[in-house]
N, C-alpha and C positions, 0 to 999 in steps of 0.2 A: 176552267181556269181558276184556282185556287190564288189568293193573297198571299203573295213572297213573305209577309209577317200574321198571316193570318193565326190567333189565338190558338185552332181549332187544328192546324198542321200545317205542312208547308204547302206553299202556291202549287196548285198547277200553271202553267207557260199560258197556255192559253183558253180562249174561251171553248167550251164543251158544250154546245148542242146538241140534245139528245141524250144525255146523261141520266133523265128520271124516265127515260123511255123502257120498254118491257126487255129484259136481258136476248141479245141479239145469241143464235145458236144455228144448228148446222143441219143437215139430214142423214141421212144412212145412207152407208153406199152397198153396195151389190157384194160385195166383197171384201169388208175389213181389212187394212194388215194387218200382222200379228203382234198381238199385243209385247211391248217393249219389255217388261216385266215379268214375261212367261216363256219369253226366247233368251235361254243363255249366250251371254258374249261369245265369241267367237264361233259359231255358229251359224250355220247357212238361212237358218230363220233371224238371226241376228243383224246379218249383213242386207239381207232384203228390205226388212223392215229401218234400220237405218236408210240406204239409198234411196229407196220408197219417197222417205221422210226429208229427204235432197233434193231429187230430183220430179219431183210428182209431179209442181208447177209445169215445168219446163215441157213434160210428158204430154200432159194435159193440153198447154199452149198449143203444142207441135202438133197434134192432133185434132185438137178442135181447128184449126184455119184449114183442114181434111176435108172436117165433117161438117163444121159448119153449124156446132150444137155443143154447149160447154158442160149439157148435161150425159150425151151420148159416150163427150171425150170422155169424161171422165167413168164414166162405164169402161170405156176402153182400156184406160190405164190399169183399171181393177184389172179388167184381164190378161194383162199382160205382168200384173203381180202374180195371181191365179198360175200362169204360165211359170213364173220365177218360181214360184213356191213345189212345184210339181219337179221342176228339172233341175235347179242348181242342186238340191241335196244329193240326184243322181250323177249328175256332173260336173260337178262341181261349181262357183263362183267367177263367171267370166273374168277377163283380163280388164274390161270394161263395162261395168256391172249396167249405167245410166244411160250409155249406147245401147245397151241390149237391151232395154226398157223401151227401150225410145224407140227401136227396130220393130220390135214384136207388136209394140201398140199401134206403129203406121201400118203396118202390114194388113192389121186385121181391121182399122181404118177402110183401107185401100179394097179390101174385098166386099168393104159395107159398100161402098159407093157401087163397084160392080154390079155387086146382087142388086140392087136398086137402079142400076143402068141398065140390066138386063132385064129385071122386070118391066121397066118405060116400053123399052122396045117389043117385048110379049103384047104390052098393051097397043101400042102406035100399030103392031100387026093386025090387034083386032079393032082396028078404024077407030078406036078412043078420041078425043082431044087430051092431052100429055101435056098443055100446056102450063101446067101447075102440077104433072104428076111426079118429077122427080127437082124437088125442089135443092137438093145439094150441087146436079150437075157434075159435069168431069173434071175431078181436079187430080191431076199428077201429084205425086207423093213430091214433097219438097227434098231437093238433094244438096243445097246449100246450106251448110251447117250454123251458117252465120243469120240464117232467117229465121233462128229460133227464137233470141232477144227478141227480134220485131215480134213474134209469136206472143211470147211473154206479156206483152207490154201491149198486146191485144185483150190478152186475158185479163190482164189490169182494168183497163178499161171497161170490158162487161161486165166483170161481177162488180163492181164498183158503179153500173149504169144509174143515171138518177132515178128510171123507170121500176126500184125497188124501194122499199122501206129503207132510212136509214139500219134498222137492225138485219136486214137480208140482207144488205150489202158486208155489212160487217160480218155474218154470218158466212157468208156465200167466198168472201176474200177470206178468210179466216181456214175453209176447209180447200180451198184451188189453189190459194196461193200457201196460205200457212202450214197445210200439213196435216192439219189438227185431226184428228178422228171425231166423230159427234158426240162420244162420250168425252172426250178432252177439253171441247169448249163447252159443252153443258158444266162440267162439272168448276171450270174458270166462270165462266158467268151465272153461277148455282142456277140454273133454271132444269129442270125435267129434259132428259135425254128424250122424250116421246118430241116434246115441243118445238127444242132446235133442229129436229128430223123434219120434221114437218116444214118447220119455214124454210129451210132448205128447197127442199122439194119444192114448195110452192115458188119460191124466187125462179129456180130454174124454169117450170114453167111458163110463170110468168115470158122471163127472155123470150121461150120460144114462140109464145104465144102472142108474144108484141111485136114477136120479128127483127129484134136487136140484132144488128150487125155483129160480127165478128171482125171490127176494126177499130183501129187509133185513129180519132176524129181530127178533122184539122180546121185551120182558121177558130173561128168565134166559135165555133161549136166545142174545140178541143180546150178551149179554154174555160168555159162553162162548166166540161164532164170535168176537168182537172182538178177545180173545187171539189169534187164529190168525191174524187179519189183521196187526197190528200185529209181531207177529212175522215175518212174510212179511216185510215194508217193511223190517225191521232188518234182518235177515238179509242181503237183499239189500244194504243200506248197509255192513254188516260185512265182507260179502269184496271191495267195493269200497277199505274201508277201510284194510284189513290183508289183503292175500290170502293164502288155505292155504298155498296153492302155485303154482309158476312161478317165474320170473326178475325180475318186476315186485313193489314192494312194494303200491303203489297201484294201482287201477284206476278212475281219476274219474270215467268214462261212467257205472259201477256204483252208485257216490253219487249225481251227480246224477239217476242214473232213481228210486232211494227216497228222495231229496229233495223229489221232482216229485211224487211218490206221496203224501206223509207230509202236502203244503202240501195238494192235493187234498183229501185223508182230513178234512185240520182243518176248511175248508169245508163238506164237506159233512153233517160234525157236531160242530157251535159247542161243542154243552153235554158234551160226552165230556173228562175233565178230561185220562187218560190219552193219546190221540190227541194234543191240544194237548202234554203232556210228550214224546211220542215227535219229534214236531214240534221242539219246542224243544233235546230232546237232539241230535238231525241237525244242528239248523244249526250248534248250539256245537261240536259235532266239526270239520264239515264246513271251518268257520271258520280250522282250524290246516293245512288240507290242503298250502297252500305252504310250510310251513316245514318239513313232517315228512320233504322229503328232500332232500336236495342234487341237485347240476345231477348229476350222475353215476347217481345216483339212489337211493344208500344209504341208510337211515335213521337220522331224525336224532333223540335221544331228546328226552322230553318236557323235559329240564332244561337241554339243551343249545338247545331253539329260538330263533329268531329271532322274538321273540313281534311286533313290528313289522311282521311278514310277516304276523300272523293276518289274518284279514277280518273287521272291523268293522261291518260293515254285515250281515253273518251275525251276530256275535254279538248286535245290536241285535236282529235278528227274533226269536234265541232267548231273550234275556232278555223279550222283545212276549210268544213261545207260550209263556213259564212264568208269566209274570205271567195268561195265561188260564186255562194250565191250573188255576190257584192259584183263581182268581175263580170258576169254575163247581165247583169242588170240593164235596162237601156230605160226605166224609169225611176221613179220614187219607189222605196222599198215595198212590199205586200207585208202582208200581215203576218207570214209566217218567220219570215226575214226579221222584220220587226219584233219579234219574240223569240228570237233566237237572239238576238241583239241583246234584250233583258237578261236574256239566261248568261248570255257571256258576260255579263257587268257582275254578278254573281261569282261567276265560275276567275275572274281578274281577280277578286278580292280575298286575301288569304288567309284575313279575318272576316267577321261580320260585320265589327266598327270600322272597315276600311272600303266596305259597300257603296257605291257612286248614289244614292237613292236620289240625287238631282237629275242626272242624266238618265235613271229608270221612271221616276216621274215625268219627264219629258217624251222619252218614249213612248210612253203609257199614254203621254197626249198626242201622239204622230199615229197611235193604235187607234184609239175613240174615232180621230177622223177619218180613218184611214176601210176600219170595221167596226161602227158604231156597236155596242151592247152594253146592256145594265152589269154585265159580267167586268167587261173592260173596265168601267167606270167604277166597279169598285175595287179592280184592282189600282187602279190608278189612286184613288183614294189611300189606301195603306200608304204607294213611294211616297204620297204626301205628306203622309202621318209621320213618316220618319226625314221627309227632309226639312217642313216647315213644321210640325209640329201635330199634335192630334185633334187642335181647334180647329184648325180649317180643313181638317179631314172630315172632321163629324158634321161639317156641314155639308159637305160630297158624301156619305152614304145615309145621310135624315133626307135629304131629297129625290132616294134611292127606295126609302119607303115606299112608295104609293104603284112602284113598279109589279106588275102582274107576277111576271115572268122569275120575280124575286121572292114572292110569296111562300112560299116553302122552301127555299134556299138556305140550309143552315148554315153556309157563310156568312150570310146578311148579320143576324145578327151578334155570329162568332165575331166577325171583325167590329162593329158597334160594341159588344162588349168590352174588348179589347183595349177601344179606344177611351171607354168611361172610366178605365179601370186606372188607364194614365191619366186622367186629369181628376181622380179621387171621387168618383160619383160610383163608388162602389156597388152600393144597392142596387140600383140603377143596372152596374156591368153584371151582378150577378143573375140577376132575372133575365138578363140577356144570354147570357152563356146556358142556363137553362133550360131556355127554348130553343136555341142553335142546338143540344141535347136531346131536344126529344124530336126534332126534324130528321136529325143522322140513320142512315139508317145500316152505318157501321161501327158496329160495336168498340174496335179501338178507340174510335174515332167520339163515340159517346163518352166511354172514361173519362178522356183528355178532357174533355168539354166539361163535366163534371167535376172533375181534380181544379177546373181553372173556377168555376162558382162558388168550391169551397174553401179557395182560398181567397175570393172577393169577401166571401160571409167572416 
């Protein structure tokens, strides 16, 4: 979570755990699509690799609750691309490209279970105990078209399981759910395509190896893994949003794939109040994406935008998912509700002197108790800085000092500088801006910080 007036750039919504963590990335699969870039448009390598790129989740879903292995499904989908890429150029492009995906993938599913029903019984004939030897069992091929969602919203739940790294799960939802190929999220979270291949692979086994269900958990349990999903989805909009690091401040691909995510998620559970706010907080960010940098590509602060640039038709969706989240609610708001809330006091205001920062400082206080963090608190401090003044702000982030977790935090003292700089302790804010400079470890992001010490000096 970035400060709504932070010096250094605009706020992130909410708090980011796991953000100096090692760049989350994907594995290799058995069979590529074809690269987007190397398939001319209209063209039968065109159209696969698009629909691929649609439907793969769904694919994947509908398959693993088959097999009962989100690593296997996902073999299976390959081959059923493998399969696409052989036959439509000879046959042309079906009349329904993701049916026929979705066909060819159960299919050869349904013959793994066989050959593995077959082999049990080879064994049961020669007097074995079987009684762990076919551990998938006989499942019927699903013929209900509508138990796909449920499928979906299965897959959700595993690659998202707590029993991974926060960076496997981001990784592991990034390549099931997102699409992404392992060079496409290596190269979004700059890490080594060897690396993200790798933690792939390892997450997956991990699943199998722990014995993860392949189910939407229910009661206290669903409520638990829900955190860990909804966190995946932000995260992943987080470094799209503001990146760690690199040369680029933004990465849009990154948003729009937990955009994609977040609108899914709300569907496929109406009554989850939180879900609808994580929903609603996405699009209200997502909304400012063109104004936060110049043609050049520096970033542009929240005071300085071009709020006319915002997207409208984003903000309408996310004031639609708060107004749900709000309607299914049966308690006090969650935290993601709660910062969807902020975003809309923002996204109301059609200047920046006509910003509510009373009623975002109060929120920010319903946040802290709601999800205590040193992060929260000092966004709360900035609504302060701007509704009561930067005196009794600077005494909310000097008591924010001594926090571990803050220690390398180049907001800490972007926003301290910020505030010295309003009440004339210039020297002071620019040694601070300084070192909020040499923390960053993204280059826009360093300039900025640098451009603001030299004009303290």
């Amino acid at each position: 979570m970035r400060p709504e007036s932070a010096p250094s750039s605009e706020p992130e919504p909410t708090d980011t755990p796991g953000r100096d963590a090692e760049p989350p990335g994907t594995a290799s699969r058995p069979a590529a699509p074809p690269d987007p870039a190397a398939a001319p448009a209209h063209t039968p390598a065109h159209a696969i690799e698009t629909v691929f790129r649609i439907e793969s989740p769904r694919i994947i879903a509908g398959v693993a609750r088959i097999v009962r292995d989100v690593g296997i499904a996902e073999e299976l989908a390959q081959d059923a691309l493998v399969a696409a890429l052989e036959q439509w150029p000879r046959d042309g492009v079906p009349d329904n490209p993701g049916a026929w995906l979705m066909a060819t993938a159960k299919h050869r599913a349904i013959d793994l279970v066989r050959r593995r029903e077959r082999y049990a019984r080879k064994l049961a004939e020669m007097g074995r105990d079987l009684e762990t030897a076919a551990p998938y069992g006989h499942i019927d091929e699903p013929s209900d078209p509508d138990d796909i969602d449920d499928d979906l919203l299965r897959l959700v739940f595993t690659a998202c399981h707590p029993v991974l790294s926060a960076e496997a799960r981001i990784a592991l939802t990034l390549r099931l759910l997102g699409g992404l190929a392992t060079a496409e999220i290596a190269r979004a979270y700059l890490a080594p395509e060897a690396t993200v291949a790798q933690r792939i692979v390892r997450a997956k086994r991990t699943l199998a190896a722990k014995g993860v269900a392949f189910e939407v958990p229910y009661g206290p349990e669903r409520e638990a893994r829900l955190g860990s999903v909804l966190e995946v989805i932000y995260l992943i909009f987080n470094e799209g949003y503001a990146a760690t690091a690199g040369d680029d401040w933004l990465r849009p691909a990154l948003c729009e794939d937990a955009l994609r995510l977040a609108r899914v998620l709300a569907e496929l559970m109406p009554k989850e109040p939180e879900v609808h706010g994580l929903a609603a907080l996405l699009e209200l960010q997502a909304s400012r994406s063109a104004a936060r940098t110049r043609p050049s590509g520096e970033p542009v602060l929240l005071k300085d935008q071009n709020r006319s640039r915002w997207n409208r038709l984003l903000i309408r969706r996310g004031f639609a998912a708060l107004a749900r989240a709000e309607s299914v609610s049966t308690g006090g708001p969650g935290p993601y509700v709660l910062q969807a809330a902020i975003a809309a006091c923002h996204a109301h205001a059609y200047t920046y002197e006509e910003t509510d920062w009373t009623r975002i400082a109060t929120l920010y206080g319903l946040l802290a108790a709601r999800a205590p963090s040193p992060v929260v608190e000092l966004n709360r401090a900035v609504a302060v800085s701007m509704a009561e003044g930067p005196g009794p702000a600077l005494v909310i982030v000097d008591a924010l000092a001594a926090e571990p977790a803050l220690r390398d935090y180049h907001l800490l003292p972007s926003v301290r500088g910020d505030l010295l700089a309003r009440i004339g302790r210039t020297e002071e804010a620019r040694a601070e801006f300084e070192r909020a400079a040499s923390l960053t470890r993204n280059e826009r992001e360093r300039e900025l910080l640098l451009a603001r010490a030299v004009e303290c000096g």
